[in-house]
LOZA-664081 format. One record per residue (C-alpha): x, y, z; chain; residue number from 1. Coordinates in steps of 0.25 Angstrom, whole numbers. Example, Ala and Ser with C-alpha at 12.3 -4.5 7.8 and 13.67 -1.06 7.14 Angstrom:
<rs>
R     c1     c2     c3  chain    n
R     49    -18     31      A    1
R     55     -4     29      A    2
</rs>
This chain:
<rs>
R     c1     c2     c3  chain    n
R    -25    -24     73      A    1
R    -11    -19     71      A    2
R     -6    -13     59      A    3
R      6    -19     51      A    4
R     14     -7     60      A    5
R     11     -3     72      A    6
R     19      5     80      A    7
R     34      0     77      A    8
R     27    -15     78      A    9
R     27    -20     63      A   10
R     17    -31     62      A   11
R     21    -34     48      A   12
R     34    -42     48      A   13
R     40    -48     35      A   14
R     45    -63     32      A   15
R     56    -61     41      A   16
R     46    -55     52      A   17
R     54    -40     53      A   18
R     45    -29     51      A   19
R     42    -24     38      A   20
R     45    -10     38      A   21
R     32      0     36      A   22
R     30      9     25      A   23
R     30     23     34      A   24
R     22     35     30      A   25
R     32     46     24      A   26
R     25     60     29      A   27
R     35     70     25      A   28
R     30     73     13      A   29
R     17     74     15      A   30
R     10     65      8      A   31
R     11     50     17      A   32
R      1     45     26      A   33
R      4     38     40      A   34
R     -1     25     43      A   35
R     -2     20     58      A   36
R     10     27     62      A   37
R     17     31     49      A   38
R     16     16     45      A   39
R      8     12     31      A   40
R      0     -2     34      A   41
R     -3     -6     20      A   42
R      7    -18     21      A   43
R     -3    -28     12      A   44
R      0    -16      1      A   45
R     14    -24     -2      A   46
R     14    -39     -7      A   47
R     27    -41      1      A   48
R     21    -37     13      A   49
R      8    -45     10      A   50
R     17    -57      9      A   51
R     24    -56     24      A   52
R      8    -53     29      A   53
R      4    -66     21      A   54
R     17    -74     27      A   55
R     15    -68     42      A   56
R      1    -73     41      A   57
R      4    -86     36      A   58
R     15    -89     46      A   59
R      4    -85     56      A   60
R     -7    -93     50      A   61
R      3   -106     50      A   62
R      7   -104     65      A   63
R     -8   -103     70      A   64
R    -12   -113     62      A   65
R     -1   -124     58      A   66
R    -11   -133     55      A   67
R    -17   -126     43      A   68
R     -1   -121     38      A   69
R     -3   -126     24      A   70
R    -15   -120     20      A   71
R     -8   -107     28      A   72
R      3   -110     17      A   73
R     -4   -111      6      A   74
R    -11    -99      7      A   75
R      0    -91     12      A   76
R      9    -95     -4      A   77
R     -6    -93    -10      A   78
R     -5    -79     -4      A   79
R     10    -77     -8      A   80
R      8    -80    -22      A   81
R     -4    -70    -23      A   82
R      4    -59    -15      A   83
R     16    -62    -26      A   84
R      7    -62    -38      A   85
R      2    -48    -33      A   86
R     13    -41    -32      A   87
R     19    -47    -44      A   88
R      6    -41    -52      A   89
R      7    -27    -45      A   90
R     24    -28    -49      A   91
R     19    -31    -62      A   92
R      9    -17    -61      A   93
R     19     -9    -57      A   94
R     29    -13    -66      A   95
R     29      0    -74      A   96
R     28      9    -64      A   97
R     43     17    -60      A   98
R     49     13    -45      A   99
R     42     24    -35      A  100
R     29     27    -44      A  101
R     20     34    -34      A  102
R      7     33    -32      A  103
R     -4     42    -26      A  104
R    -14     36    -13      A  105
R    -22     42     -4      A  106
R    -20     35      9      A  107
R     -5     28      9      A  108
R    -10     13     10      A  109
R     -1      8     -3      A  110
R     14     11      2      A  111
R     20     -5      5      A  112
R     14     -7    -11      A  113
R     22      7    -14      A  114
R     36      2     -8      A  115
R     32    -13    -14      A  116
R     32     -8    -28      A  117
R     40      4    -27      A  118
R     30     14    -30      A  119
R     27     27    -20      A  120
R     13     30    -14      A  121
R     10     45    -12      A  122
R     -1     47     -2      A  123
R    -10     58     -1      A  124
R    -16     54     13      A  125
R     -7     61     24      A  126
R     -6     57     39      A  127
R    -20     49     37      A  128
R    -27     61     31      A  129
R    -31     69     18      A  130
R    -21     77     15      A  131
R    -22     95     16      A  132
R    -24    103      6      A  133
R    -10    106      5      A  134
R     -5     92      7      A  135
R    -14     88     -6      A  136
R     -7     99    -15      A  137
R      6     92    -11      A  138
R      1     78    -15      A  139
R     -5     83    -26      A  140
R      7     91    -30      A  141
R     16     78    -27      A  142
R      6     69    -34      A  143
R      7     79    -47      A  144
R     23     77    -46      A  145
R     21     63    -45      A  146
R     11     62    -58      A  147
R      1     54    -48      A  148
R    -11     48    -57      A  149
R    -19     42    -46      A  150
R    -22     43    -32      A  151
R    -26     31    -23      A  152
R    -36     30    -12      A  153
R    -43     20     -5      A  154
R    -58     19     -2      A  155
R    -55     22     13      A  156
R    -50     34     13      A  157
R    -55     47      9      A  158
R    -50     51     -6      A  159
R    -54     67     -6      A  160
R    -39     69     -6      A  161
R    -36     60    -16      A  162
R    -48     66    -27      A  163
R    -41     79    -24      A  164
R    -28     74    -28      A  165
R    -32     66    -39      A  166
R    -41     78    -44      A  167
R    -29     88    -43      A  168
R    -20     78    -52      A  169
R    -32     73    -60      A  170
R    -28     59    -57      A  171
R    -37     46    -52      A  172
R    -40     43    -36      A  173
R    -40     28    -38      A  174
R    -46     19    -26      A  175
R    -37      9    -20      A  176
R    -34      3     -7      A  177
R    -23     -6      1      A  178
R    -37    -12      8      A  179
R    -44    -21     -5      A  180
R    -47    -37      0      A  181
R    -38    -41    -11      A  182
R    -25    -38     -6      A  183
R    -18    -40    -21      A  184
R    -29    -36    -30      A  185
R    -28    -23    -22      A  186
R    -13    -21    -25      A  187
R    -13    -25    -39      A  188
R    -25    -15    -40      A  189
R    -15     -5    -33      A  190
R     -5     -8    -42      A  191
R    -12     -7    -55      A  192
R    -19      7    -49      A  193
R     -6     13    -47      A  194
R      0      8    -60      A  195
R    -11     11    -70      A  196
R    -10     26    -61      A  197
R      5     29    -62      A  198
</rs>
């Protein structure tokens, strides 16, 4: 199965069908990870991009079964509503937070839900893997600046790094991850988690 991106191939294309442009992993300082390429696959992490997912799908759906396009429809303005109530709730959430809050994760699986809600994802992971001792002084050192209260990881990956950080600010490893069934529960959690931690 291919991933959203793969190669210079965009399999996500917006209502328009043009490629949506990737979130690319910035390594320069340090503290990014690379996804498949230098390209971050957490699309589902942004309602907008859920949408076009939800609309490819239908048109799909409706051109391989034309017989069946009104419950096809019905489903696809169900799933429209629920994806505009989410993101209304999470816009709601964040409300008080400035433009650019940042927020600390392990493995950098939340960066479309940064950019959808202006907010800044520091990651501790770095090319896939825990960081080095000195690498973890600089993220804890940036982390400090930052006045970071929370670090999140996910149940999939391993969080020896993160208990360090978090020991070394005295701050809370929270346990999050882009992967729950319930695609909005999940993000509202997410929304709240960073919130109530910021």
């Amino acid at each position: 199965m291919p991933f959203e991106f793969e190669d210079k191939e965009h399999f996500l294309k917006d209502l328009t069908y043009k490629d949506i442009e990737p979130i690319v992993s910035d390594p320069k300082d340090g503290t990014h990870h690379h996804h498949h390429g230098g390209v971050d696959p957490h699309t589902w992490t942004a309602p907008s991009n859920v949408k076009i997912m939800a609309k490819n799908i239908y048109n799909t759906f409706v051109k391989l079964d034309t017989e069946n396009a009104s419950y096809y429809k019905e489903n696809y303005e169900n799933f429209l509503e629920e994806i505009e109530q989410t993101d209304k709730t999470i816009k709601e959430i964040l409300t008080a937070l400035p433009l650019g809050s940042q927020f600390m994760v392990f493995h950098p699986s939340w960066g479309y839900f940064a950019k959808e809600y202006g907010l800044t994802q520091l990651s501790v992971e770095v090319d896939g893997k825990e960081p080095k001792p000195k690498m973890l002084q600089r993220i804890i050192k940036e982390a400090r600046q930052q006045g970071i209260k929370a670090i999140f990881t996910q149940q999939e990956f391993s969080d020896k790094s993160a208990k360090t950080i978090a020991h070394a600010l005295n701050i809370k490893v929270i346990k999050e991850t882009p992967l729950a069934k319930d695609w909005s529960e999940n993000l509202i959690k997410k929304a709240k988690a960073i919130a109530n931690n910021n």
